[in-house]
C-alpha positions in Angstrom: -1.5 92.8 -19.3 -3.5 94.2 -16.5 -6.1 91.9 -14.5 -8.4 93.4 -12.6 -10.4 89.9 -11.6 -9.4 89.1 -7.6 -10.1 85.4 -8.7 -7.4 85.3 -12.0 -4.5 87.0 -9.4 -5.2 84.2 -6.9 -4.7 81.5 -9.8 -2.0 83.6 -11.3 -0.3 83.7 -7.8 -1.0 80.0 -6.9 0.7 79.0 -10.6 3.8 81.2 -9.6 4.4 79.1 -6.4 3.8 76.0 -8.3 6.2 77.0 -10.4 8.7 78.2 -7.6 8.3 74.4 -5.6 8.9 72.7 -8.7 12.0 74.6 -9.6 13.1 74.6 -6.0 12.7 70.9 -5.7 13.9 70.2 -8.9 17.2 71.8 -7.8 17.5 69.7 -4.6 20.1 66.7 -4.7 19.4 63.4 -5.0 20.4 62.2 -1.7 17.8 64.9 0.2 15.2 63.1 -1.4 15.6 59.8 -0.1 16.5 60.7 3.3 13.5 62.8 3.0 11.5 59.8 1.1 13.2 57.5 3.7 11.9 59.7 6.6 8.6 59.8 5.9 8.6 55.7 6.0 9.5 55.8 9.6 7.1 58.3 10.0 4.3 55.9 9.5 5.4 53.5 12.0 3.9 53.4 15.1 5.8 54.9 18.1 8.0 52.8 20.7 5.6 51.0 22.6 2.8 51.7 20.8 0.5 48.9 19.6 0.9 47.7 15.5 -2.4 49.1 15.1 -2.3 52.4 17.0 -0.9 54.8 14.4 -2.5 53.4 11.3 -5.7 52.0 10.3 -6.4 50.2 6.7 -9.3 48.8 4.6 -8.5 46.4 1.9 -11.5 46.0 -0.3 -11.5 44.2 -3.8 -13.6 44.9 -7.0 -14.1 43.2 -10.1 -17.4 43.0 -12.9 -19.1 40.1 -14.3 -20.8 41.7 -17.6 -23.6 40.7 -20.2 -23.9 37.5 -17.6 -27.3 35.8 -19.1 -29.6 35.1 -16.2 -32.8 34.9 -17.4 -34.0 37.0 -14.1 -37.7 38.1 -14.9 -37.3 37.4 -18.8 -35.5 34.9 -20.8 -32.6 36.2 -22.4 -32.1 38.7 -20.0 -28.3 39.7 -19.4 -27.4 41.5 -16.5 -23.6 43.2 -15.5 -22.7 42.7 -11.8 -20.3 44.8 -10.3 -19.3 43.7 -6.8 -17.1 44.9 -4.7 -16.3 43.8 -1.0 -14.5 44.8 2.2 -12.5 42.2 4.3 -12.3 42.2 7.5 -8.6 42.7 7.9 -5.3 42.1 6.6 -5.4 38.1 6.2 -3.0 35.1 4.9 -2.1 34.6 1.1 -3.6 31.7 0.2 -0.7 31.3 -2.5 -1.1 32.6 -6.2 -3.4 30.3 -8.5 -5.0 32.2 -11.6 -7.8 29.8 -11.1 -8.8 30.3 -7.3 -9.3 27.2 -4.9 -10.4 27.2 -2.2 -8.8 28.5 1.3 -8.7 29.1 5.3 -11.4 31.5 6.2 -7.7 33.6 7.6 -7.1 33.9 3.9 -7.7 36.2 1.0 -10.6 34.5 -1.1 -9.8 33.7 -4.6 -12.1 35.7 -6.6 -12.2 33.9 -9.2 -13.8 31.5 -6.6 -16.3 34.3 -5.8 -17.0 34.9 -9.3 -17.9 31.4 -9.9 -20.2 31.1 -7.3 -21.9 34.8 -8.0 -22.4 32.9 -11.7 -23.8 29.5 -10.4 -26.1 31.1 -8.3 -27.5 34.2 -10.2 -27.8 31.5 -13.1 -29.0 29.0 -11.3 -31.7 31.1 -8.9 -35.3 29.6 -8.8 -37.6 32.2 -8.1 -37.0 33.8 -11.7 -39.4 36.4 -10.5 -38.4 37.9 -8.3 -37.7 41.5 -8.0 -34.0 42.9 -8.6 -34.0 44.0 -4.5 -34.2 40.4 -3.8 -32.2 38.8 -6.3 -29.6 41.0 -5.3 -30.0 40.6 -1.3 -30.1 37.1 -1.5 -26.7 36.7 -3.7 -25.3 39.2 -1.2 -26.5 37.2 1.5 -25.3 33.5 -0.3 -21.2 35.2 -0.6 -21.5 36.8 3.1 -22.4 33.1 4.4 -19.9 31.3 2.3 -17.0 33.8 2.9 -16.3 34.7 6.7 -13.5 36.5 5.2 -15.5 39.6 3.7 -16.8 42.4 6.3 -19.0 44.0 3.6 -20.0 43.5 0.5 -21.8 45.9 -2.4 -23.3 44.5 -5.6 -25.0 46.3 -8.3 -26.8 45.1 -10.6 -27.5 46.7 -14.1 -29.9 45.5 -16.1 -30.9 47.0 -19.2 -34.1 47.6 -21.0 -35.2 44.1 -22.6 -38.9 42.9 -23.9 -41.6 44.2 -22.2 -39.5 46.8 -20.0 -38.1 49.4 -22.3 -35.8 51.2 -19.7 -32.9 50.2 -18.6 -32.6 50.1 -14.6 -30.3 49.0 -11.7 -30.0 48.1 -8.3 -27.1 48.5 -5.7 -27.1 46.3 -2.4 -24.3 46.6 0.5 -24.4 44.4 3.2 -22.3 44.8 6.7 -21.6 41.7 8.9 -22.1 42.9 11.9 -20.0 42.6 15.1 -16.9 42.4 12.8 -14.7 45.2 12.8 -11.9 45.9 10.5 -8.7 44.5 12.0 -5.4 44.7 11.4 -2.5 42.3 10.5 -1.6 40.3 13.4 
């Protein structure tokens, strides 16, 4: 088969060496891997005298949804899905495992289940119904930033689909940085 396009040779060619690595490695004994596997641990450590910190940096964030969460925001009935997100502001304390959350030393990893709940109490419990989306938002961003010294920086969006008088379905996404805080790594 002849090809003629420069574009199919460079695939074809980059599929041969594919090919060649995997058979090569394939070949290679057991015990070469995990020196090699074993070296490149050490590699990530930081050099003799070199700080914890120096060589590597890290971010931990965590995620998690609250959908079809009825808040009544702007109409009654309205459901909304939140999708937060948020950064901490280093590598902190377990606060021990509890599939319920409770609550813990601002050194610690927040439950969040315990941030769920209070995302839930206070976009179900907000009084100014009317609000606009931007503000709802901002002010449940603000409300978890104030209550968890832990976080560095938080996104929520907000989805809220079309329902009564607004026929389109819309969102909103909100990140908020505490400031001063940088990331920090484990002591």
């Amino acid at each position: 088969m002849r090809i003629s396009n420069p574009f199919l040779i460079s695939i074809n060619f980059v599929v041969l060496l594919a090919g060649f690595s995997s058979s090569t490695l394939a070949q290679q004994p057991t015990a070469a891997t995990n020196a090699t596997s074993s070296k490149f641990v050490a590699d990530t450590k930081p050099r003799a005298g070199a700080s914890s910190n120096e060589f590597l940096k890290e971010t931990i964030s965590f995620r998690f949804d609250i959908a079809g969460l009825k808040t009544n925001h702007q109409f009654e009935g309205q459901l909304n899905t939140f999708h937060v997100e948020y950064e901490y502001s280093g590598r902190l304390k377990s606060g021990g495992y509890d599939p319920k959350g409770h609550s813990v030393s601002a050194d610690s990893f927040p439950y969040f289940q315990s941030v769920r709940n209070d995302i839930i109490k206070f976009a179900t419990e907000y009084s100014d119904k009317s609000d606009f989306y931007e503000i709802f938002g901002t002010k449940i961003c603000e409300f978890v930033m104030h209550k968890y010294p832990q976080i560095r920086k938080i996104t929520l969006s907000i989805d809220v689909p079309a329902f009564k008088d607004v026929d389109v379905d819309r969102g909103e996404t909100i990140t908020i940085v505490r400031q001063g805080t940088p990331r920090s790594a484990h002591p």
